[in-house]
N, C-alpha and C positions, 0 to 999 in steps of 0.2 A: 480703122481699116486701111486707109492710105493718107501720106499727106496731101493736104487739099492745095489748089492755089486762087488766090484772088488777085484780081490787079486794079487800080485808080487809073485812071487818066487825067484828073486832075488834080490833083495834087489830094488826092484822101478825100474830096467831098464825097463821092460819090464813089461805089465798088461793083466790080463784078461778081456773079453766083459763080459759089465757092464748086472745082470742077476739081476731081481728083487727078492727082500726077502717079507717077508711073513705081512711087516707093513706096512700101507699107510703112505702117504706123501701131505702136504699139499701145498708144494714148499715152507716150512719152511728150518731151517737148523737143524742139527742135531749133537750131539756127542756121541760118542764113546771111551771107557776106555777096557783095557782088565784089569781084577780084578786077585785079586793073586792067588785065584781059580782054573783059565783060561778060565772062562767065560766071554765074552762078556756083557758089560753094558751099551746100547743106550738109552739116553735121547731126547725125541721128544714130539711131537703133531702127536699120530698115526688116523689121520683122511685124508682123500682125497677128490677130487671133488665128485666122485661115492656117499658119504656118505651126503655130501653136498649140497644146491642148492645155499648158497651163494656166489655170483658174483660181482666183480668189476672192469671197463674194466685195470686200470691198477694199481702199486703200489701209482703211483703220478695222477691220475684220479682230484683229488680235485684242483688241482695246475693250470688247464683249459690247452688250447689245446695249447696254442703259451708258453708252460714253459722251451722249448728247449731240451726237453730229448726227445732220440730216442725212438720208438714203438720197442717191442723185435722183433727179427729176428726170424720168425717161420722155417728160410731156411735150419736149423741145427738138425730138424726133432720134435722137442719138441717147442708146444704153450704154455708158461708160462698161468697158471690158479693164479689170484688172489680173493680173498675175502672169501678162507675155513676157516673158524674158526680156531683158534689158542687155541686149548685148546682139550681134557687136556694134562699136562703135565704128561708124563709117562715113567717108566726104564724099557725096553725090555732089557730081558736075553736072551743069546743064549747060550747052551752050545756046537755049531756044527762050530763054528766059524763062525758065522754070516749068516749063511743058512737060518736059523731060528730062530722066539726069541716070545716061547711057553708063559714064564713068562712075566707078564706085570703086573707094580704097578704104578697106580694111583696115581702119589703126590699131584698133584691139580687139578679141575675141576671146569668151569665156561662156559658164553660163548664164549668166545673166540673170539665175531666177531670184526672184522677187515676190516668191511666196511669202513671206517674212519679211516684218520690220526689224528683226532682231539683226543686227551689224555687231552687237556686242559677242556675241556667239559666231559669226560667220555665216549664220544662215543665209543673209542677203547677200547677190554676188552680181548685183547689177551695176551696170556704168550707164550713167542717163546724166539727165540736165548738162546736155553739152555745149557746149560755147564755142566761138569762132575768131579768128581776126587775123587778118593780113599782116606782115608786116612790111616796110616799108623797102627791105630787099626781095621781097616777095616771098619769104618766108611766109610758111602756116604755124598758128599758133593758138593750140586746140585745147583745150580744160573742161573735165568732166570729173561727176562725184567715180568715184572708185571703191565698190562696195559699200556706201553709204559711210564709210571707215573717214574718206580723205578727198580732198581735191587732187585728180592727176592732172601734170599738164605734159604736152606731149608737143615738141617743133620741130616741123618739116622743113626741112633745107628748099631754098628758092631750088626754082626745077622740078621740085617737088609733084606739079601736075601733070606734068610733061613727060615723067620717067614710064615707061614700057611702052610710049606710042608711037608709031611710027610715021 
């Protein structure tokens, strides 16, 4: 439903109860960079089910019912939702350490769905598993599958966070 955040205070031994932030989640994955700034820079798919009405009963649904993968375990308090759209790809900024993340840039937009494992065909038209990393002139430098076809990589010119704000 949204991304969650947790924090340590010591160094990982211990964590806080995981408290949702302000961006949906499609039960994609997501990353995070803190930027030299010390702002927060999460790349995702900020969409959810709410937003959503597409559905599919699971990740391997096509594969028919005797494929030998287990049904998820709804006993752990969370029913995995698949078939929201994968798309768009976007960098929420936070400047609150991940409370919040106001700024959001659009790097690509489509539709995302992911009703279908089939990429051979074009059915699948998701961009997910996205990655992140600064680079050393402050460039962005951002890599996601692209219709399960390809890796895209996609870099923003230092400035890059900075451009429409006044």
């Amino acid at each position: 439903d949204q991304v969650y955040r947790i924090e340590s205070v010591d160094g990982g031994r211990t964590w806080s109860l995981p408290a949702p932030t302000d961006v949906p989640n499609n039960n994609s994955s997501i990353a995070v960079v803190r930027l030299r700034d010390g702002r927060l820079a999460m790349i995702c798919n900020p969409v959810n089910a709410a937003l959503s009405a597409d559905r599919r009963a699971s990740l391997y649904d096509e594969l028919g019912d005797d494929d030998g993968r287990p049904d998820a375990d709804p006993s752990g308090g969370c029913v995995p939702i698949w078939g929201v759209p994968r798309a768009p790809v976007s960098v929420c900024l936070s400047a609150d350490d991940g409370r919040t993340f106001p700024d959001r840039i659009a790097i690509e937009d489509g539709p995302g769905t992911c009703l279908s494992n089939n990429s051979t065909d074009g059915h699948n038209k998701e961009m997910s598993y996205p990655w992140l990393l600064e680079g050393h002139d402050g460039s962005l430098h951002v890599a996601y599958t692209y219709h399960r076809r390809a890796i895209k990589y996609v870099r923003l010119p230092p400035g890059w966070a900075d451009e429409g704000r006044n």
